[in-house]
MARKE-768035 format. One record per residue (C-alpha): z, y, x; residue in one letter; residue number from 1. Coordinates in Angstrom, 2 decimals. Layout:
% residues N
- Z / Y / X / resn / resi
- Z / Y / X / a / NUM .
...
% end
This chain:
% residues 238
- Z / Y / X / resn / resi
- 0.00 / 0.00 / 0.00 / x / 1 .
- -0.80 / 3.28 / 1.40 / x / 2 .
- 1.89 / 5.52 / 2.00 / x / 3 .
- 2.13 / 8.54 / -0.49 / x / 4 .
- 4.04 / 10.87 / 1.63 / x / 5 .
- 1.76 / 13.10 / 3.96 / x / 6 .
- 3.03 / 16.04 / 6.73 / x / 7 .
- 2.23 / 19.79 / 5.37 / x / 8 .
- -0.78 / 21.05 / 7.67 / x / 9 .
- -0.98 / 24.98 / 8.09 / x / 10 .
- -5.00 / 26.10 / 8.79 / x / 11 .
- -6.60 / 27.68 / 10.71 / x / 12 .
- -4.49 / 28.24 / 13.77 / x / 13 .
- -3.19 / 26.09 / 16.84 / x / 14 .
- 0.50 / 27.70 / 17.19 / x / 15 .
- 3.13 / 27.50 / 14.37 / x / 16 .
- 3.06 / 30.28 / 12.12 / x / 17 .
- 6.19 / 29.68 / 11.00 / x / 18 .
- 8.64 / 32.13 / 11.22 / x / 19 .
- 11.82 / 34.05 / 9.05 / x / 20 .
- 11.47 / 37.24 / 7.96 / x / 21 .
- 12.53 / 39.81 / 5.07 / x / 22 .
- 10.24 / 39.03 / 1.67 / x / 23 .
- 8.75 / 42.66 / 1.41 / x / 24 .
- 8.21 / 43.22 / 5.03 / x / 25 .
- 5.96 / 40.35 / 4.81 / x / 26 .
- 3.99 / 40.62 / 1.75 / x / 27 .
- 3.36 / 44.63 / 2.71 / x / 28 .
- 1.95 / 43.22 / 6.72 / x / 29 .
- -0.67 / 41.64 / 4.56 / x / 30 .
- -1.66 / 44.28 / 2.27 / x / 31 .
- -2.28 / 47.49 / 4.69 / x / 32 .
- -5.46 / 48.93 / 4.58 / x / 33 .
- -6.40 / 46.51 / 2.31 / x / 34 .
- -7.55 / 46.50 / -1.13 / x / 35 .
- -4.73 / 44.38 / -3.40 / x / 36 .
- -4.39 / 42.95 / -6.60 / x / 37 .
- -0.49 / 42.56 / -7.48 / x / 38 .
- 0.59 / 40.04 / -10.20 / x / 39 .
- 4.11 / 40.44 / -11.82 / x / 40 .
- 4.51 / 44.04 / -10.45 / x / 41 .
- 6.92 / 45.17 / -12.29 / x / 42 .
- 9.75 / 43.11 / -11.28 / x / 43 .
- 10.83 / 42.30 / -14.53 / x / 44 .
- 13.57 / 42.06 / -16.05 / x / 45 .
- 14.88 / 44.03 / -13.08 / x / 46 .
- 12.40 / 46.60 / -13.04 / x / 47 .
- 15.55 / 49.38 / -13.32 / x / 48 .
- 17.71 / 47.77 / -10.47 / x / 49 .
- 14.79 / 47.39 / -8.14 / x / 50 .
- 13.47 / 50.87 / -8.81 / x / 51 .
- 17.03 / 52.52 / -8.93 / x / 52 .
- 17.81 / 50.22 / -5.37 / x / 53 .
- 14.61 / 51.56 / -4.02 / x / 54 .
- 13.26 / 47.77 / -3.41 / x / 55 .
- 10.24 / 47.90 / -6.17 / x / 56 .
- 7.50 / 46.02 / -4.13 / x / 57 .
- 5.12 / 47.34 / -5.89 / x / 58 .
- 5.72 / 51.05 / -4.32 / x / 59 .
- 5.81 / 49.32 / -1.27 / x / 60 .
- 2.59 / 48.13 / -1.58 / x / 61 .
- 1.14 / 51.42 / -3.26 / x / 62 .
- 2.36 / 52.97 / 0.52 / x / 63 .
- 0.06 / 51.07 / 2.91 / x / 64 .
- -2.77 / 49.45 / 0.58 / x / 65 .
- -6.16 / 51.11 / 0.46 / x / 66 .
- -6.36 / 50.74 / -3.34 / x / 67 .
- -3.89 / 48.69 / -5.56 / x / 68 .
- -3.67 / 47.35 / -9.09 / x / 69 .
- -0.89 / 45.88 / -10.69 / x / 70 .
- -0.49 / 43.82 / -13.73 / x / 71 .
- 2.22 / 42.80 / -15.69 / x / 72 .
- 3.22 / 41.24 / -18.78 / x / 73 .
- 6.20 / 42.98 / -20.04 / x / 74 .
- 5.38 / 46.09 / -22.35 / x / 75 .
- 8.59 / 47.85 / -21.96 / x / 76 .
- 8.79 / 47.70 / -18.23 / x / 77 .
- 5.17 / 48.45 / -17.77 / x / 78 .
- 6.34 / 52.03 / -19.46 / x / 79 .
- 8.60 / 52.60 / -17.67 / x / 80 .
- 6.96 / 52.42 / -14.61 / x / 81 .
- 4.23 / 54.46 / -16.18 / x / 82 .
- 6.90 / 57.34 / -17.08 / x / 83 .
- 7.95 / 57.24 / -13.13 / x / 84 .
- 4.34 / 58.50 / -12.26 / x / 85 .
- 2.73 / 55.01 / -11.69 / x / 86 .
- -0.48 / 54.87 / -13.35 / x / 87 .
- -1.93 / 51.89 / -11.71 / x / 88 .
- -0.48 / 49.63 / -13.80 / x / 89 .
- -1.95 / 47.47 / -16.86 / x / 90 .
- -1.25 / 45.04 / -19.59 / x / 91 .
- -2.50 / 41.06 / -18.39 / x / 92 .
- -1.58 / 37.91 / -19.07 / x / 93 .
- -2.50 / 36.19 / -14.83 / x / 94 .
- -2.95 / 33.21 / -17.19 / x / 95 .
- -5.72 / 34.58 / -18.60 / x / 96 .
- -6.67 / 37.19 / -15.91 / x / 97 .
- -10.08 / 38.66 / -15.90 / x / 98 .
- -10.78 / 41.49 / -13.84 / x / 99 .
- -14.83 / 42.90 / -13.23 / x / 100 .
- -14.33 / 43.47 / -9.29 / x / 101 .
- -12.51 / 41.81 / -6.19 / x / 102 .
- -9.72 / 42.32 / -3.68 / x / 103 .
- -8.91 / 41.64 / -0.04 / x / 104 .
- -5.58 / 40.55 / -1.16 / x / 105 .
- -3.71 / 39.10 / -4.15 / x / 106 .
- -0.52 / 39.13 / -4.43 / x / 107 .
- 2.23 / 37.26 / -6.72 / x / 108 .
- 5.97 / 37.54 / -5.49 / x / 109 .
- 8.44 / 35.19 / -7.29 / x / 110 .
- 6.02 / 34.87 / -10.13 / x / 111 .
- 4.69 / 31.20 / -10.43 / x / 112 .
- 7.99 / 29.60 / -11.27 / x / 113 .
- 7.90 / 32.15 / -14.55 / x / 114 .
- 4.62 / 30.60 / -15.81 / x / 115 .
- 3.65 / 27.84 / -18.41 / x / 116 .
- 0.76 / 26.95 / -16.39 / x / 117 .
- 0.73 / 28.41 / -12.95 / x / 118 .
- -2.77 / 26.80 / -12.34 / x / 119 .
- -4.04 / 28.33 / -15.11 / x / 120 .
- -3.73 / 31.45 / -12.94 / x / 121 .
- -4.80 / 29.64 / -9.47 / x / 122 .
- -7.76 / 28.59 / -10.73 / x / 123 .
- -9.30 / 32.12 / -11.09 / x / 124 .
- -7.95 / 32.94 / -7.80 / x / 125 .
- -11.13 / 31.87 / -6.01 / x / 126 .
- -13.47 / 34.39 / -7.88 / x / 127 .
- -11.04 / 37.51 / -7.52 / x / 128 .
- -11.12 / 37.13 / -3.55 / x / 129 .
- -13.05 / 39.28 / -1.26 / x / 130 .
- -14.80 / 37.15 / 1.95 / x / 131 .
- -11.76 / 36.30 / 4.06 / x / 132 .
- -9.32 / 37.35 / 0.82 / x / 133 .
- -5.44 / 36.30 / 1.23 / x / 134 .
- -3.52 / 34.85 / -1.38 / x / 135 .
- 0.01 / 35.78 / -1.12 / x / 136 .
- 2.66 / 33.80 / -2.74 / x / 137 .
- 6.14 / 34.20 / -2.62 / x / 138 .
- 8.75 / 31.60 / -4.53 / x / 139 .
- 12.66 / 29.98 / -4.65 / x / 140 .
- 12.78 / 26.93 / -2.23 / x / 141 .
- 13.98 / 24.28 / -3.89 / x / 142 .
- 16.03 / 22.93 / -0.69 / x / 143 .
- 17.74 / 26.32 / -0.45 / x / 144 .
- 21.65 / 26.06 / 1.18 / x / 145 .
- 22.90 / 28.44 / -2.19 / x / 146 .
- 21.55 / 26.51 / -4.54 / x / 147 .
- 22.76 / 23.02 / -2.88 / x / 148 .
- 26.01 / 24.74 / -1.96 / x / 149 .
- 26.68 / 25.90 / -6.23 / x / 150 .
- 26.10 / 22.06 / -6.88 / x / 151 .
- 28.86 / 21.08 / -4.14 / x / 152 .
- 30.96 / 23.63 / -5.17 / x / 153 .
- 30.86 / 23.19 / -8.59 / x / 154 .
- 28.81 / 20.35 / -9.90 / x / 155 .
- 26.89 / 23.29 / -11.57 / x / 156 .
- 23.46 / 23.85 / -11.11 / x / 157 .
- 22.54 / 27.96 / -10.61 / x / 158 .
- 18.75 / 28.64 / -11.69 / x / 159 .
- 17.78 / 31.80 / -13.29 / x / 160 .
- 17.01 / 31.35 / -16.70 / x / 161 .
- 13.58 / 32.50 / -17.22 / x / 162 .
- 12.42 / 29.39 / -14.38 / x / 163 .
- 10.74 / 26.33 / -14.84 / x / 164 .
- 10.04 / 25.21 / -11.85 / x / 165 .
- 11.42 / 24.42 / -8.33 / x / 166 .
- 8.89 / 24.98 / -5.53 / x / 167 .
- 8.94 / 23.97 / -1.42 / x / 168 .
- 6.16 / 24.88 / 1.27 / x / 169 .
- 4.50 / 20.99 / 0.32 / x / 170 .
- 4.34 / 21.26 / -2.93 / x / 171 .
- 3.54 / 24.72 / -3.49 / x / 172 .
- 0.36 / 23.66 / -0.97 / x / 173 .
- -0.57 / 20.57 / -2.86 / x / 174 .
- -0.79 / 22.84 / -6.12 / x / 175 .
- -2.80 / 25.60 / -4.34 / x / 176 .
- -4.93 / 22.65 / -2.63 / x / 177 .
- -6.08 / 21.45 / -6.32 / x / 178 .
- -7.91 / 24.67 / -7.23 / x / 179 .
- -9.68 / 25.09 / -3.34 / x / 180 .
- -7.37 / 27.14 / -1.80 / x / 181 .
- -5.37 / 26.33 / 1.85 / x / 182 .
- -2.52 / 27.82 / 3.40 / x / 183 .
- -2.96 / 29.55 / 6.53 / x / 184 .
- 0.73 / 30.54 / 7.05 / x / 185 .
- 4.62 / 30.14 / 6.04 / x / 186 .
- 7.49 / 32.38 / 6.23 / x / 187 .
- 11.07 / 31.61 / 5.64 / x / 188 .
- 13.07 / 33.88 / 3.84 / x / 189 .
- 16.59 / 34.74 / 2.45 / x / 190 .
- 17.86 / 36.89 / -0.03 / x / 191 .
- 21.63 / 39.01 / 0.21 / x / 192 .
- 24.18 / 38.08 / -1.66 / x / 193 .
- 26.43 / 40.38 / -3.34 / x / 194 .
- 28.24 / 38.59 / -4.81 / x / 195 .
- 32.64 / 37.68 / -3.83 / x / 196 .
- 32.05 / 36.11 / -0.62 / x / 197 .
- 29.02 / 37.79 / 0.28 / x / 198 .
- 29.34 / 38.75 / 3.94 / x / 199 .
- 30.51 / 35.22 / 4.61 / x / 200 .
- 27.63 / 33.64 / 2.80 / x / 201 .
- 24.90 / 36.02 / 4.22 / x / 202 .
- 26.58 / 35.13 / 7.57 / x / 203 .
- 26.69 / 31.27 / 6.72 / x / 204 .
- 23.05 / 31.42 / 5.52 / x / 205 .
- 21.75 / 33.36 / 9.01 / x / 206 .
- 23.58 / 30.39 / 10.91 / x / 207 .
- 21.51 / 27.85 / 8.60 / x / 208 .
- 18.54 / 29.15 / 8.55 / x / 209 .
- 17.74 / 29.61 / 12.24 / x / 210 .
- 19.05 / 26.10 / 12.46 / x / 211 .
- 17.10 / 25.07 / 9.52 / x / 212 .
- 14.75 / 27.18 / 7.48 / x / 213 .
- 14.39 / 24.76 / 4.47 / x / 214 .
- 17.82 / 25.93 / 3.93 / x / 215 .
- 16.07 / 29.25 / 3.20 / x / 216 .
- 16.07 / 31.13 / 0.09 / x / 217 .
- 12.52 / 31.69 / -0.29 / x / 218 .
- 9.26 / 31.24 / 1.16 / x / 219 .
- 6.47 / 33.48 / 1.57 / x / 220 .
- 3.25 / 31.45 / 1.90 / x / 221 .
- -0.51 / 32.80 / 2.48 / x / 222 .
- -3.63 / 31.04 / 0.97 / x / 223 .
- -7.15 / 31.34 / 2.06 / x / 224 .
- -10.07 / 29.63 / 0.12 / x / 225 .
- -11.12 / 26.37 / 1.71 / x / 226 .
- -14.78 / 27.29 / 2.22 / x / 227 .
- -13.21 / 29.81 / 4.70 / x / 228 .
- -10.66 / 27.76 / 6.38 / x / 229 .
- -11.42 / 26.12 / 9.78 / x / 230 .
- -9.92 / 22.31 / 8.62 / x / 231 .
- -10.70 / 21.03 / 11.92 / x / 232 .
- -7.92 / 23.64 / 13.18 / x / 233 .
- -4.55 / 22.87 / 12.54 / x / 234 .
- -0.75 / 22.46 / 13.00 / x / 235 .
- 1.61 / 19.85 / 10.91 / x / 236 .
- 4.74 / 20.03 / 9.65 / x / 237 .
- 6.89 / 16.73 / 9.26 / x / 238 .
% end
């Protein structure tokens, strides 16, 4: 019987391009200069904490792109970012997406696990992407140290409740694989807590991560379409 498990290969390059990082530091290297489609850009439902904390990505992104659209699904935070002076903004299910033009980069932070059918959206991906377009995916790791650490803790599982899926840098390739498209790097990330114990944990979690970046909170992954991709160039991860 042939053995079902297989390594994760990265494309396109010879050294690891694995490396840790903060989330929007990342996704804004890819996106300068460039032109950028952003899916989810709102932030929603924390559109207000994000813009109030100064962390809205999609300002970030507005700062270094050449041009930039953003689409969202939620109505009410959509206006609001509308009465703060963004106009580039509009009304899409990514679903359903269907857009008359093409961009260097598209971009979906810690939007897939939200979806019914996150293909549904990868499979247009393809025809929205400029030669040499990135696809830039951010998502929760499934193996990440807070979530195992709630179960230990408390024989509770922590999830936020608008997710319905658990992602990890193999999985979220296989999926992206099915609808032509092949990652060409992977970034380990972590998010701050804030909550009692949080300098210990962020402290605990630096420790971990550089020891183990599974233990990660998220990873940022970038996607290139596999007519593009040099598959004879590669590195594996085990």
């Amino acid at each position: 019987m042939k053995n079902p498990h297989s390594s994760l290969k990265i494309f396109g390059v010879k050294r690891s391009p694995v490396k840790l990082g903060v989330k929007n530091d990342l996704i804004s290297e890819y996106c300068v200069g460039k032109d950028v489609l952003h899916i989810g850009c709102t932030d929603s439902p924390l559109t207000t904490v994000v813009w109030k904390r100064g962390d809205l990505l999609h300002l970030r992104l507005e700062n270094v792109a050449k041009s930039l659209i953003g689409v969202d699904l939620d109505v009410e935070s959509l206006d609001f970012l509308k009465r703060h002076g963004i106009s580039n903004v509009i009304e899409m299910n990514a679903e359903n997406i269907t857009l008359d033009r093409k961009f260097d980069v598209i971009v979906a932070g810690d939007v897939l696990e939200h979806m019914n059918n996150p293909g549904l959206f990868l499979q247009q991906v393809p025809s929205l992407l400029n030669k040499d377009g990135l696809l830039v995916l951010s998502v929760p790791i499934a193996s990440a140290f807070a979530s195992i650490f709630s179960v230990w803790l408390t024989g509770t599982e922590r999830v936020h409740q608008d997710h319905c899926f658990y992602f990890s840098p193999k999985t979220l390739s296989t999926l992206c694989y099915r609808y032509d498209l092949l990652p060409v790097s992977l970034f380990f990330v972590n998010a701050k807590s804030t909550e009692f114990g949080g300098a210990f944990i962020n402290l605990l979690r630096k420790i971990l991560i550089k020891l183990s970046p599974f233990t990660a909170t998220q990873i940022v992954m970038a996607f290139k379409k596999k007519s593009e991709v040099d598959i004879a160039t590669y590195i594996e991860l085990h």
